[in-house]
Biopython code that builds the backbone (N, CA, C, O; Angstrom):
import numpy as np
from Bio.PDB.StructureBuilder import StructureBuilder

atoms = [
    (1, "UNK", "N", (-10.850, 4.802, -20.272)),
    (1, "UNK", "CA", (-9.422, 4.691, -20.025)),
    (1, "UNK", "C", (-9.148, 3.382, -19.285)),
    (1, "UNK", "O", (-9.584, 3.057, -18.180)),
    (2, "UNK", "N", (-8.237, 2.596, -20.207)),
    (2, "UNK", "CA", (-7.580, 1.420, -19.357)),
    (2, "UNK", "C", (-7.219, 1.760, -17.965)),
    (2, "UNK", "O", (-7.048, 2.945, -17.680)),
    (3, "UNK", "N", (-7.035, 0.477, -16.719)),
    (3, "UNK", "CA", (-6.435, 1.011, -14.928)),
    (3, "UNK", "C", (-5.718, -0.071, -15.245)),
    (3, "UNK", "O", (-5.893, -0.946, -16.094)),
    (4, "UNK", "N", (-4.678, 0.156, -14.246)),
    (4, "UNK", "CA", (-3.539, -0.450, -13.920)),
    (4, "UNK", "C", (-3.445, -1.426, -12.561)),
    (4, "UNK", "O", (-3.037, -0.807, -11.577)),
    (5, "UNK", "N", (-3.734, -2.775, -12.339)),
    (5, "UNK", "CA", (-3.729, -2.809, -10.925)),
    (5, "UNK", "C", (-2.480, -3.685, -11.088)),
    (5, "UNK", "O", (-2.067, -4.469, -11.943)),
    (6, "UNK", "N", (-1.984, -3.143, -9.709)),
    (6, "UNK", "CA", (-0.742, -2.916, -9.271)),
    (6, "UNK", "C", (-0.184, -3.299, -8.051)),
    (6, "UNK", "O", (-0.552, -2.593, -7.113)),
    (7, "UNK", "N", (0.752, -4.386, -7.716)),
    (7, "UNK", "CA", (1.157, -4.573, -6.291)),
    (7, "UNK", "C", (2.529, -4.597, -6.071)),
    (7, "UNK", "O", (3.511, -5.194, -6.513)),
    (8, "UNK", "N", (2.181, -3.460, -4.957)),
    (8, "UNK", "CA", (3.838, -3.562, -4.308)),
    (8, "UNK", "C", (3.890, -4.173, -3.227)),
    (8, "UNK", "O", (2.946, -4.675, -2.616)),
    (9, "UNK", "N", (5.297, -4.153, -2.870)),
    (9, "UNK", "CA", (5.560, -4.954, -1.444)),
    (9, "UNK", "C", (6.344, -3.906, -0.720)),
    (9, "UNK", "O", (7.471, -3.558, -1.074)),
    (10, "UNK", "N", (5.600, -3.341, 0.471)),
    (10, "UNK", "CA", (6.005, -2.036, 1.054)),
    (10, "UNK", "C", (7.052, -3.105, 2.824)),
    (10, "UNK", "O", (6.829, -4.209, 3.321)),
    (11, "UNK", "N", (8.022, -2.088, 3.148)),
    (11, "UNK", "CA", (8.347, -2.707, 4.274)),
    (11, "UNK", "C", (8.935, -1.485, 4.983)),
    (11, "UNK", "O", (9.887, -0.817, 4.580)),
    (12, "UNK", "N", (7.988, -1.229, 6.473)),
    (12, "UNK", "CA", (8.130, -0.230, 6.976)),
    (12, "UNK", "C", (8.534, -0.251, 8.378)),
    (12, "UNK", "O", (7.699, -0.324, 9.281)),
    (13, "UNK", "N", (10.045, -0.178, 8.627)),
    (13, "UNK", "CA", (10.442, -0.164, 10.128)),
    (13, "UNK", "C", (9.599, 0.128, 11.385)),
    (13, "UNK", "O", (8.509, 0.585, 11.043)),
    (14, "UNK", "N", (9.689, 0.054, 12.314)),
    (14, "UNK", "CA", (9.159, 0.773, 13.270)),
    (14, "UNK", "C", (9.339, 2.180, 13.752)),
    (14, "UNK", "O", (8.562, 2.608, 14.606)),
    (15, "UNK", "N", (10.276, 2.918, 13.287)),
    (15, "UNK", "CA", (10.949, 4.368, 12.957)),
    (15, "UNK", "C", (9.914, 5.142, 12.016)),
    (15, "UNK", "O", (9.390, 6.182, 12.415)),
    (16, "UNK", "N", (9.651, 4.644, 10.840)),
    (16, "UNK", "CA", (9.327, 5.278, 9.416)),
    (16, "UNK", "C", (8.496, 5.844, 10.292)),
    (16, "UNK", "O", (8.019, 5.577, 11.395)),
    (17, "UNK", "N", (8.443, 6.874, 9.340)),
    (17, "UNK", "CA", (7.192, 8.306, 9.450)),
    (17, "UNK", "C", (5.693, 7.423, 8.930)),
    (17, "UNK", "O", (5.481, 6.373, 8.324)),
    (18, "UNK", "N", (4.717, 8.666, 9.640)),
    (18, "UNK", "CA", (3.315, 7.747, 8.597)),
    (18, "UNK", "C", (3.634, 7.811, 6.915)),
    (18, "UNK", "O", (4.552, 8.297, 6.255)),
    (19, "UNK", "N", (2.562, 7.165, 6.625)),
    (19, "UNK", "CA", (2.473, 7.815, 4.898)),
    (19, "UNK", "C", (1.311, 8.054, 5.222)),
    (19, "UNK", "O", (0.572, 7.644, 6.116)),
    (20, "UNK", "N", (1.174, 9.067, 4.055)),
    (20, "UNK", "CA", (-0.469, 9.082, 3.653)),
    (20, "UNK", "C", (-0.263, 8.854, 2.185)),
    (20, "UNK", "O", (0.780, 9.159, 1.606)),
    (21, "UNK", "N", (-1.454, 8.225, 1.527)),
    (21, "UNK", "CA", (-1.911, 7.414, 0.430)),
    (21, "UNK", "C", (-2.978, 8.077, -0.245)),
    (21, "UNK", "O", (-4.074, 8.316, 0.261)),
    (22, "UNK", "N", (-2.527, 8.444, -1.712)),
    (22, "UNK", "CA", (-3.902, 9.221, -1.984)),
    (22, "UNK", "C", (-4.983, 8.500, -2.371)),
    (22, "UNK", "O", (-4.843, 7.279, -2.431)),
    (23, "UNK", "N", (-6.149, 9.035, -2.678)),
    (23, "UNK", "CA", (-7.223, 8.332, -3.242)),
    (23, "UNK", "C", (-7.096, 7.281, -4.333)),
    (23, "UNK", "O", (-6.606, 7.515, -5.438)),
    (24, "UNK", "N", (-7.587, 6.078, -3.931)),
    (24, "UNK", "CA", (-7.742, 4.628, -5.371)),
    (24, "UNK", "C", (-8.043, 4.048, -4.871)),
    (24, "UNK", "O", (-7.723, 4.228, -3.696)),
    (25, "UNK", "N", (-8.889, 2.847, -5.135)),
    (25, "UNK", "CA", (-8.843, 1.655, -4.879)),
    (25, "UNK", "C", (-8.329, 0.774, -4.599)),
    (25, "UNK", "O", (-7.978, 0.054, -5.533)),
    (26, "UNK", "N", (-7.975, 0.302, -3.112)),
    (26, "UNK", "CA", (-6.803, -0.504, -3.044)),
    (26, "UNK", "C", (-7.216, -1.064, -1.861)),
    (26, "UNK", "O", (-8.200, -0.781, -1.178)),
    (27, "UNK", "N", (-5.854, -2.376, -1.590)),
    (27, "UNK", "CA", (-6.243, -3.425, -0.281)),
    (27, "UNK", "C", (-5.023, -3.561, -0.009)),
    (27, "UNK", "O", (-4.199, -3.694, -0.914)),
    (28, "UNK", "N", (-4.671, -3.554, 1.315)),
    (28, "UNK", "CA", (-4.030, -3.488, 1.889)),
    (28, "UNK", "C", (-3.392, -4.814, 3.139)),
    (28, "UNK", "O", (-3.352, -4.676, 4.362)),
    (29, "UNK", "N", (-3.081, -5.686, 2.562)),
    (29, "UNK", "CA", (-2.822, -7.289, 3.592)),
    (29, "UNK", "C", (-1.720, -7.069, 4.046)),
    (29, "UNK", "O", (-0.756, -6.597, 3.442)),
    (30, "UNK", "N", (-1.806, -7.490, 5.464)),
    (30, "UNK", "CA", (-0.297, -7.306, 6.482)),
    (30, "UNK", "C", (0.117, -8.865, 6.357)),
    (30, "UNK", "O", (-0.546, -9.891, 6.513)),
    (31, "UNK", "N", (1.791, -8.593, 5.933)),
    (31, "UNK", "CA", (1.993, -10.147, 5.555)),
    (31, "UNK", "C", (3.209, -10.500, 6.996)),
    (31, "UNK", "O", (3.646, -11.604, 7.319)),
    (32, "UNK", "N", (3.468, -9.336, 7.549)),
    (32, "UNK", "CA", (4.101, -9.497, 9.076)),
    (32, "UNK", "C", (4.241, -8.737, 9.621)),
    (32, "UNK", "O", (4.780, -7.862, 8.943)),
    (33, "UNK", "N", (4.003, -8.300, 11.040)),
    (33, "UNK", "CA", (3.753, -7.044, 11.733)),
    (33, "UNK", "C", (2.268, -6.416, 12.249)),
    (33, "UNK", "O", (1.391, -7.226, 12.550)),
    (34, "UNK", "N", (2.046, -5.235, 12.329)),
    (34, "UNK", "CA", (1.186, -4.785, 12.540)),
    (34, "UNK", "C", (1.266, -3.042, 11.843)),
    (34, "UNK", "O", (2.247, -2.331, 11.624)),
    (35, "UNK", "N", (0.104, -2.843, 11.684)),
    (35, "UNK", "CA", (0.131, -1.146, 11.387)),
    (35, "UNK", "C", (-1.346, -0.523, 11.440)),
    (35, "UNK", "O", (-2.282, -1.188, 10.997)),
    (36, "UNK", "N", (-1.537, 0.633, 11.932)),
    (36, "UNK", "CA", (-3.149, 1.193, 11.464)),
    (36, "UNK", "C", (-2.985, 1.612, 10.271)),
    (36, "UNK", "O", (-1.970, 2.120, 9.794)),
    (37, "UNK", "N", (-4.064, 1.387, 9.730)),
    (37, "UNK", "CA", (-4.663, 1.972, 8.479)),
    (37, "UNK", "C", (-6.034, 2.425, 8.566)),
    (37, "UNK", "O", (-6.995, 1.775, 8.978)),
    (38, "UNK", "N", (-6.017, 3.710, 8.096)),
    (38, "UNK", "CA", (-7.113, 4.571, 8.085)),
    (38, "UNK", "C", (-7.720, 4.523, 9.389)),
    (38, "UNK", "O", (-8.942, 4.375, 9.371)),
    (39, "UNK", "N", (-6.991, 4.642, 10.881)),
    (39, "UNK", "CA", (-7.489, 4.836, 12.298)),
    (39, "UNK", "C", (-7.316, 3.277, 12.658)),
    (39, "UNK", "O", (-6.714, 3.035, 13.704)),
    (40, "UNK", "N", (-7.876, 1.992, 11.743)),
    (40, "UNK", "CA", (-7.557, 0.603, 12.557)),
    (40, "UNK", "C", (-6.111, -0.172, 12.385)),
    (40, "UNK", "O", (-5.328, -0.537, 11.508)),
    (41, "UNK", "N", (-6.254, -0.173, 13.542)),
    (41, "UNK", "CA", (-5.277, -1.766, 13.575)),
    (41, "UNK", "C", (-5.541, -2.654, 13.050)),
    (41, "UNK", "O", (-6.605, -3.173, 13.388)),
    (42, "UNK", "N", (-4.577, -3.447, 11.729)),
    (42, "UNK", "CA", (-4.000, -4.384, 11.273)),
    (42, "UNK", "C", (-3.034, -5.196, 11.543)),
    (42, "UNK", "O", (-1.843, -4.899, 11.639)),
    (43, "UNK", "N", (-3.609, -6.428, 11.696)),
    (43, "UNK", "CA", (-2.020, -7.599, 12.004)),
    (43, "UNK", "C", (-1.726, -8.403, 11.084)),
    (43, "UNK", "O", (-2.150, -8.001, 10.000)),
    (44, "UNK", "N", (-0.953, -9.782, 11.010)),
    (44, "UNK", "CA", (-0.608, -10.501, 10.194)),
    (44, "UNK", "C", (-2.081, -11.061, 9.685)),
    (44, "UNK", "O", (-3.112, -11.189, 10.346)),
    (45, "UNK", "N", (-1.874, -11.306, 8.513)),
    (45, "UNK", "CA", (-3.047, -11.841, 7.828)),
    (45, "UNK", "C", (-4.336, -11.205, 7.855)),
    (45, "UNK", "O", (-5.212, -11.791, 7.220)),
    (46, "UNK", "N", (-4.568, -10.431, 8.282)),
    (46, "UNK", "CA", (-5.628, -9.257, 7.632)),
    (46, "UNK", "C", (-5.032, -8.409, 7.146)),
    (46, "UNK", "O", (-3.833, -8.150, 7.254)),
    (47, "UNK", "N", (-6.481, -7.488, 6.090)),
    (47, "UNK", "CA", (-6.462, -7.046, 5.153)),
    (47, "UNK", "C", (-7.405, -5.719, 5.575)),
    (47, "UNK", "O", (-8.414, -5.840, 6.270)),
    (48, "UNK", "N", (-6.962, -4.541, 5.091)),
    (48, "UNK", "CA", (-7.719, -3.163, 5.211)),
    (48, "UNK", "C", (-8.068, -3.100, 3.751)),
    (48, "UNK", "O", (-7.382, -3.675, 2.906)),
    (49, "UNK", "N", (-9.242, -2.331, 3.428)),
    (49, "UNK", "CA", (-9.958, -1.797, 1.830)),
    (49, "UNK", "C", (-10.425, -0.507, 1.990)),
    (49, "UNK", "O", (-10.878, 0.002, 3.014)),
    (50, "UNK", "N", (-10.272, 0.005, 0.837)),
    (50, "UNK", "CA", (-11.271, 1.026, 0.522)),
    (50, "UNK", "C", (-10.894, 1.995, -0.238)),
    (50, "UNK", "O", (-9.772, 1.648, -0.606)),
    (51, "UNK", "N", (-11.167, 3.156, -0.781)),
    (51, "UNK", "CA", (-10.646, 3.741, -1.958)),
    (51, "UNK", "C", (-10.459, 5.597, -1.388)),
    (51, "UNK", "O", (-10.325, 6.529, -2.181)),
    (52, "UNK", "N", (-10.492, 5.716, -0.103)),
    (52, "UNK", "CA", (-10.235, 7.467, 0.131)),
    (52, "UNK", "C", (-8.837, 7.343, 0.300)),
    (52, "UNK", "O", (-8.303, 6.235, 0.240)),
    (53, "UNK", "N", (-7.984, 8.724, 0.573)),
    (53, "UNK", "CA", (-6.809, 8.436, 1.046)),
    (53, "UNK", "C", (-6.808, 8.582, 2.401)),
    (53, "UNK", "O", (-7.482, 9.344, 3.094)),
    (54, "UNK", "N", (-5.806, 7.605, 2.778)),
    (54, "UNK", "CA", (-5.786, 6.470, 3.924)),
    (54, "UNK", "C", (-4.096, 6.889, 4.244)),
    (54, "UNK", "O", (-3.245, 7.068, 3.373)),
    (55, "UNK", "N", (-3.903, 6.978, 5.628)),
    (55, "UNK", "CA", (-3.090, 7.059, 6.601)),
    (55, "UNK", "C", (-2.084, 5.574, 7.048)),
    (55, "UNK", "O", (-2.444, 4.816, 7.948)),
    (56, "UNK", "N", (-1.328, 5.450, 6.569)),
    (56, "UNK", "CA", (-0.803, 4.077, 7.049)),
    (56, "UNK", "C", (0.686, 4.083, 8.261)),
    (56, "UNK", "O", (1.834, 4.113, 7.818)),
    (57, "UNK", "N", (0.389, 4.050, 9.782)),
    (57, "UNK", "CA", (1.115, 3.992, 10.382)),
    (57, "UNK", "C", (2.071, 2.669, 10.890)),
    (57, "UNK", "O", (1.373, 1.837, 11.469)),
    (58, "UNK", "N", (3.376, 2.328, 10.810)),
    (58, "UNK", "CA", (3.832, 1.437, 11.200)),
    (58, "UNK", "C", (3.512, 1.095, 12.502)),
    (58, "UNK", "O", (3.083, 1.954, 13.274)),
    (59, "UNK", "N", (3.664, -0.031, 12.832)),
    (59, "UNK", "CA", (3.404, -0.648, 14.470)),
    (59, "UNK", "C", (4.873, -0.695, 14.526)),
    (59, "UNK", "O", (5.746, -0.687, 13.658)),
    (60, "UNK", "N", (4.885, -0.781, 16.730)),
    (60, "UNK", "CA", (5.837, -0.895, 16.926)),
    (60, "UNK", "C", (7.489, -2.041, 16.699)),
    (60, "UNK", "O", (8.633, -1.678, 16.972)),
    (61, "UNK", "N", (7.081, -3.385, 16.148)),
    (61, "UNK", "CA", (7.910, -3.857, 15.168)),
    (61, "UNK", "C", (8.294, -3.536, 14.194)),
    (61, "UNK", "O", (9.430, -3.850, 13.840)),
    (62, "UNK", "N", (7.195, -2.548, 13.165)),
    (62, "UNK", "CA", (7.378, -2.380, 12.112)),
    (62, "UNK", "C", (6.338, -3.431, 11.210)),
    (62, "UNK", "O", (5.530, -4.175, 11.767)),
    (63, "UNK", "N", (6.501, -3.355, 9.821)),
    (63, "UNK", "CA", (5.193, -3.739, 9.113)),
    (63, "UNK", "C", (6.136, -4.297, 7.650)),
    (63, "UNK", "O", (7.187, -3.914, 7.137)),
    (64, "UNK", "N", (5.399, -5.105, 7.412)),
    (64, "UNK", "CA", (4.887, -5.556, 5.666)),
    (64, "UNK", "C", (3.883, -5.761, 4.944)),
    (64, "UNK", "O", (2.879, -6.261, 5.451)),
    (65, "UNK", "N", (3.900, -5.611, 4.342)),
    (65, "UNK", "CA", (2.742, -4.987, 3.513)),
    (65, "UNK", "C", (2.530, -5.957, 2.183)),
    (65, "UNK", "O", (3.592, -6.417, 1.763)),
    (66, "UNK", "N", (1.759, -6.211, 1.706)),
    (66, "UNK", "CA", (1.763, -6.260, -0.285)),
    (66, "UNK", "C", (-0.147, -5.272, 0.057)),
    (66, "UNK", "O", (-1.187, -5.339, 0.711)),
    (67, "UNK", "N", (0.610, -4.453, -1.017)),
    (67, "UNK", "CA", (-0.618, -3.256, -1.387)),
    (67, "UNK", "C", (-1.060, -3.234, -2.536)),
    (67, "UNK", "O", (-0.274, -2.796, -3.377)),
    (68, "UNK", "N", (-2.457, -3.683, -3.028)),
    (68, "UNK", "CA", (-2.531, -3.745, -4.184)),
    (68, "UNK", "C", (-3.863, -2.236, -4.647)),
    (68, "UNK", "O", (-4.731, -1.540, -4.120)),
    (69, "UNK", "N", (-3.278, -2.436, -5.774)),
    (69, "UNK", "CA", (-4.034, -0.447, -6.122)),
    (69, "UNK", "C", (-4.804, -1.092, -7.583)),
    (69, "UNK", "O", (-4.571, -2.101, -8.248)),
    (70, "UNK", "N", (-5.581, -0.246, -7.683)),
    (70, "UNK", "CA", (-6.146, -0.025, -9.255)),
    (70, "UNK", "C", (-5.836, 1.267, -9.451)),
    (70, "UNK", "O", (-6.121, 2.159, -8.653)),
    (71, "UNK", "N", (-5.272, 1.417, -10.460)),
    (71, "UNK", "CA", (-4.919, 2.974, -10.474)),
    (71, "UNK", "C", (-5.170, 3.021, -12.520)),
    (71, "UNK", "O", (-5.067, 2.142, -13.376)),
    (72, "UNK", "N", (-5.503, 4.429, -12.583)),
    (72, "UNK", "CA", (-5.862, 4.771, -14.196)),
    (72, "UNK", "C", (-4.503, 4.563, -15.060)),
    (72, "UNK", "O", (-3.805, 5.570, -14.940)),
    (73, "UNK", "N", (-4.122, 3.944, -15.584)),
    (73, "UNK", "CA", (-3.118, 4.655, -16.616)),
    (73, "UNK", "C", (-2.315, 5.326, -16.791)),
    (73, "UNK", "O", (-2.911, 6.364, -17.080)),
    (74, "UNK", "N", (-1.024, 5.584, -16.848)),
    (74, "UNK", "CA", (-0.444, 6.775, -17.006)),
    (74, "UNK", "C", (-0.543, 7.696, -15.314)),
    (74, "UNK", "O", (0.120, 8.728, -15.208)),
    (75, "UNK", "N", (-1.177, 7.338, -14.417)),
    (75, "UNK", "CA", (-1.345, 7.973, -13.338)),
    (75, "UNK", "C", (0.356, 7.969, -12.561)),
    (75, "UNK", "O", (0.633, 8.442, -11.459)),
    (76, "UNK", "N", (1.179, 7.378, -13.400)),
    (76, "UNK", "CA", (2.853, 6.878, -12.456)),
    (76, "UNK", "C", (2.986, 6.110, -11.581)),
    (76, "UNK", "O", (2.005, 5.626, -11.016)),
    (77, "UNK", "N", (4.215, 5.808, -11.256)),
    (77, "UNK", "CA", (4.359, 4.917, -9.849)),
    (77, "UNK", "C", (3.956, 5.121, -8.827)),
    (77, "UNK", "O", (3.472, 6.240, -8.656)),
    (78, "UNK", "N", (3.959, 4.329, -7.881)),
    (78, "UNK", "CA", (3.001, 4.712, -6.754)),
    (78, "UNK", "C", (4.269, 4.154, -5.409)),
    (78, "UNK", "O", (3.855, 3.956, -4.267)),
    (79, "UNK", "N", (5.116, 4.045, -5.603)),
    (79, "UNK", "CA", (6.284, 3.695, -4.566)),
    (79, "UNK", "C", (6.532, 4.499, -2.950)),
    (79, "UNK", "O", (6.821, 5.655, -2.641)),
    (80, "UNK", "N", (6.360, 3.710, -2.449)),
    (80, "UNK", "CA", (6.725, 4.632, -0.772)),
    (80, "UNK", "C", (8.157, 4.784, -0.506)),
    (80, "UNK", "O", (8.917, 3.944, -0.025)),
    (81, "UNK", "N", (8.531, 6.515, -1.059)),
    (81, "UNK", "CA", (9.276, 7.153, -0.702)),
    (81, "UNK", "C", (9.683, 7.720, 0.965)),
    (81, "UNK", "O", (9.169, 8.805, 1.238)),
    (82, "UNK", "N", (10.563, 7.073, 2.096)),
    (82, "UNK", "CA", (10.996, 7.356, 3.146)),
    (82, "UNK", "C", (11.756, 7.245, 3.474)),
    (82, "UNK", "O", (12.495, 6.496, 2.835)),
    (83, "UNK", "N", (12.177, 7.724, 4.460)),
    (83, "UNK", "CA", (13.425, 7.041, 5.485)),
    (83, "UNK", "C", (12.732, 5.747, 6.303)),
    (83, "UNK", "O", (11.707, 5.945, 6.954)),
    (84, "UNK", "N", (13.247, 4.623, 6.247)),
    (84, "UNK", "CA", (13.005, 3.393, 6.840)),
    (84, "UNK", "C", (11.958, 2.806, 6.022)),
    (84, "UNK", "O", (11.349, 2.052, 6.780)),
    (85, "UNK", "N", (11.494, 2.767, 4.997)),
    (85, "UNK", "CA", (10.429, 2.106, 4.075)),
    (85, "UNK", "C", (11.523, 1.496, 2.723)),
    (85, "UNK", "O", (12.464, 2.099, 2.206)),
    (86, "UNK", "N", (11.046, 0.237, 2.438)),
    (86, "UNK", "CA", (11.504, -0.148, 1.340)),
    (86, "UNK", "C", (10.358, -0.473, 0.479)),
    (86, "UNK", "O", (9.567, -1.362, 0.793)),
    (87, "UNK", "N", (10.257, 0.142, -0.479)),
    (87, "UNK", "CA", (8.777, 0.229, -1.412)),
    (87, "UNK", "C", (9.284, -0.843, -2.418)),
    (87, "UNK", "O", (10.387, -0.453, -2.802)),
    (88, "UNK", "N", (9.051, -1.704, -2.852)),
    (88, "UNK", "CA", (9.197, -2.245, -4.337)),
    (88, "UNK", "C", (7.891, -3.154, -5.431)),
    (88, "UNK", "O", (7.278, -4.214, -5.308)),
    (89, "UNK", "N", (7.921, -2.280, -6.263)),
    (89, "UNK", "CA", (6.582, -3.165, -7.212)),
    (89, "UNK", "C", (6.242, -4.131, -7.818)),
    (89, "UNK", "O", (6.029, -3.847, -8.997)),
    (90, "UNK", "N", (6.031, -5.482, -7.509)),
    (90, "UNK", "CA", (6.184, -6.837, -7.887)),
    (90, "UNK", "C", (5.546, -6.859, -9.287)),
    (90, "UNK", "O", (6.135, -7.442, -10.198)),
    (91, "UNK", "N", (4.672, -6.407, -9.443)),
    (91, "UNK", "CA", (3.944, -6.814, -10.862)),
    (91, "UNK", "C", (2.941, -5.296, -10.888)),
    (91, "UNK", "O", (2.638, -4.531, -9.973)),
    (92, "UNK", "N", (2.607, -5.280, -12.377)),
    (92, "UNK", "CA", (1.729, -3.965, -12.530)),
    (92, "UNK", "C", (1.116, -4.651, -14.143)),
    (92, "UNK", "O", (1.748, -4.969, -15.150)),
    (93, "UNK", "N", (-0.587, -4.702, -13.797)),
    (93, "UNK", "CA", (-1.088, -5.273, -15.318)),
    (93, "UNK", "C", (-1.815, -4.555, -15.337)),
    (93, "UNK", "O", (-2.494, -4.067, -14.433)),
    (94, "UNK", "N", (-1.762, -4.291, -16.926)),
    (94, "UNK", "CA", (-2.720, -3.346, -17.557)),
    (94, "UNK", "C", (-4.459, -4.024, -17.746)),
    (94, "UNK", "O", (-4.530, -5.056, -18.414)),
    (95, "UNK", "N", (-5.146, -3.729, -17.450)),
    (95, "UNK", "CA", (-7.164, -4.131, -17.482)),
    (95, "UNK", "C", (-7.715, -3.557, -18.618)),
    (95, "UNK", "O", (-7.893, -2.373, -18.905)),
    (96, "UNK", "N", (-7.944, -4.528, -19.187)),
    (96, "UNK", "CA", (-9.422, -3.585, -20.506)),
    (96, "UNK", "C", (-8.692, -4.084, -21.410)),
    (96, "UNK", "O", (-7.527, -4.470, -21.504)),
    (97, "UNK", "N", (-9.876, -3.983, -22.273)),
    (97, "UNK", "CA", (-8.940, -3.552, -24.001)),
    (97, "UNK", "C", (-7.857, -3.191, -24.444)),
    (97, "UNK", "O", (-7.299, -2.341, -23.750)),
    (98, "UNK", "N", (-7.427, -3.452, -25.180)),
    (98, "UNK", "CA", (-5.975, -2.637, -25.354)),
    (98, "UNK", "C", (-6.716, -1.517, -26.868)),
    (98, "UNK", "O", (-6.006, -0.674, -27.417)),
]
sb = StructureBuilder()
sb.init_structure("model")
sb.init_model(0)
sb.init_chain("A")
sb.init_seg("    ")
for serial, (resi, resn, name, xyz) in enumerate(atoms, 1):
    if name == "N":
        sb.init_residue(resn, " ", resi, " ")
    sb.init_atom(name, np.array(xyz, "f"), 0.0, 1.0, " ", f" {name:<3s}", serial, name[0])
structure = sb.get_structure()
């Protein structure tokens, strides 16, 4: 089965609730702010990895994000639904063969 990797650009107040993120492959670069992911602290210009699902809390400014996923096919959007999050998906390309 073809994957999809995929990046959004998440932007999460200092209010927003956590998310949790299910299992994929994905990386996670703070492009302003701060936030933990998966228990660590992240700041501007680092990057969190890894593929379990992962906990992403805003810092007290609040956070930005570009999150990039590999995700299977047909698996749907992957958008962060909240109060105080603005989720939007810059690009999504299909991998493999067609």
């Amino acid at each position: 089965m073809a994957q999809v990797l995929r990046l959004y650009e998440d932007t999460l107040s200092s209010t927003a609730e956590p998310v949790e993120l299910p299992p994929l492959p994905r990386m996670i670069f703070v492009v302003h702010g701060a936030a933990t992911i998966g228990g660590r602290t992240v700041s501007d210009g680092e990057v969190w990895h890894g593929e379990p699902d992962v906990v992403l809390v805003p810092g007290a400014g609040g956070v930005t994000t570009w999150r990039f996923e590999l995700a299977p096919e047909g698996a749907g959007d992957g958008p962060l639904l909240a109060i105080g999050i603005r989720s939007q998906l810059k690009i999504a390309a299909r991998l493999g063969r067609p």
